[in-house]
N, C-alpha and C positions, 0 to 999 in steps of 0.2 A: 504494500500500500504506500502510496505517494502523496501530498501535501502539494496543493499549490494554497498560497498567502491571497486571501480577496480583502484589502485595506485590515478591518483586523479579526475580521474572520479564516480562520483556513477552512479548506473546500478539500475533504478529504474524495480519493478517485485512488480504483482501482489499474493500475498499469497489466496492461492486457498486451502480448507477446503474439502476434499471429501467427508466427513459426512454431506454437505449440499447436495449431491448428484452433477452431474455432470454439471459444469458451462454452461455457454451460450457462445457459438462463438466468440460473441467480447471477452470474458474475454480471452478463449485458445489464441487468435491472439495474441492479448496483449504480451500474455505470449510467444509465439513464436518468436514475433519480439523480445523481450528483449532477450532470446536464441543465437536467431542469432547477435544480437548484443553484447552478450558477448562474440561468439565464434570469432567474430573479433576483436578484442581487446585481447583476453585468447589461441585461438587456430585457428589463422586463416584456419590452411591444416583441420580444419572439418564444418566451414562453410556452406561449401552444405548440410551438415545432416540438418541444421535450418532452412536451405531454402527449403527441404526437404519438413521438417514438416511444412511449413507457404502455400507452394502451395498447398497441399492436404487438409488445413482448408480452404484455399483460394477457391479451386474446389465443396467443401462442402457449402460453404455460397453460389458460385453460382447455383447450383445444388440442394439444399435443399437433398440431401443426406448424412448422417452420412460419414466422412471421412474417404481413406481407412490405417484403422489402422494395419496393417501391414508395410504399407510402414514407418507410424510414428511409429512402434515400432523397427523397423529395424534401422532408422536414431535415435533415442534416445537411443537406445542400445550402438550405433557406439560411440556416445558423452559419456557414459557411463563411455564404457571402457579405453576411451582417455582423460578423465577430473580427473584433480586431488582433492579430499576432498578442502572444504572452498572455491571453486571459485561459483564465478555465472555461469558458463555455467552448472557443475553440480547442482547446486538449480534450474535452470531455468527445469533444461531436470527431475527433482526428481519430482515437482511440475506436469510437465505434465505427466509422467507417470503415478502418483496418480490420479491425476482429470480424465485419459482415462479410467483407469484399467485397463494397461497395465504390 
């Protein structure tokens, strides 16, 4: 587990390896919630992209179906291009796009 500093909160986030091949559910959640909770804190107006991605993991753990990753590449893209270099919402959303292969 890894720490990034948000002013004088730290924004704990799980460091996810894709050469171990693709995490296990609880780890993406993990990682989702901390997403969404850096986009409230760093960028409230994109928010719903995290909540986004946390319901379609959410849908997936109930459903035992692979999540639909379109819609989490859509809301990670969105966070993308609206997250500036050095925050945690883009670590959180780089992290998950690596671990999809997205």
């Amino acid at each position: 587990m890894s720490t990034y500093n948000f002013g004088n909160r730290p924004v704990d986030f799980a460091r996810i390896d894709p050469r171990n091949g693709t995490p296990d559910l609880e780890t993406l959640m993990a990682v989702a919630d901390g997403l969404t909770e850096a986009l409230r804190a760093e960028y409230p107006g994109l928010v719903g992209c995290g909540e986004t991605v946390q319901v379609e993991l959410a849908r997936s753990a109930e459903d035992g179906l692979p999540p639909n990753r379109g819609r989490i590449r859509t809301a990670l893209e969105t966070v993308a291009i609206g997250a500036g270099a050095g925050t945690g919402s883009l670590t959180f959303t780089q992290q998950l796009l690596h671990a999809l292969g997205l």
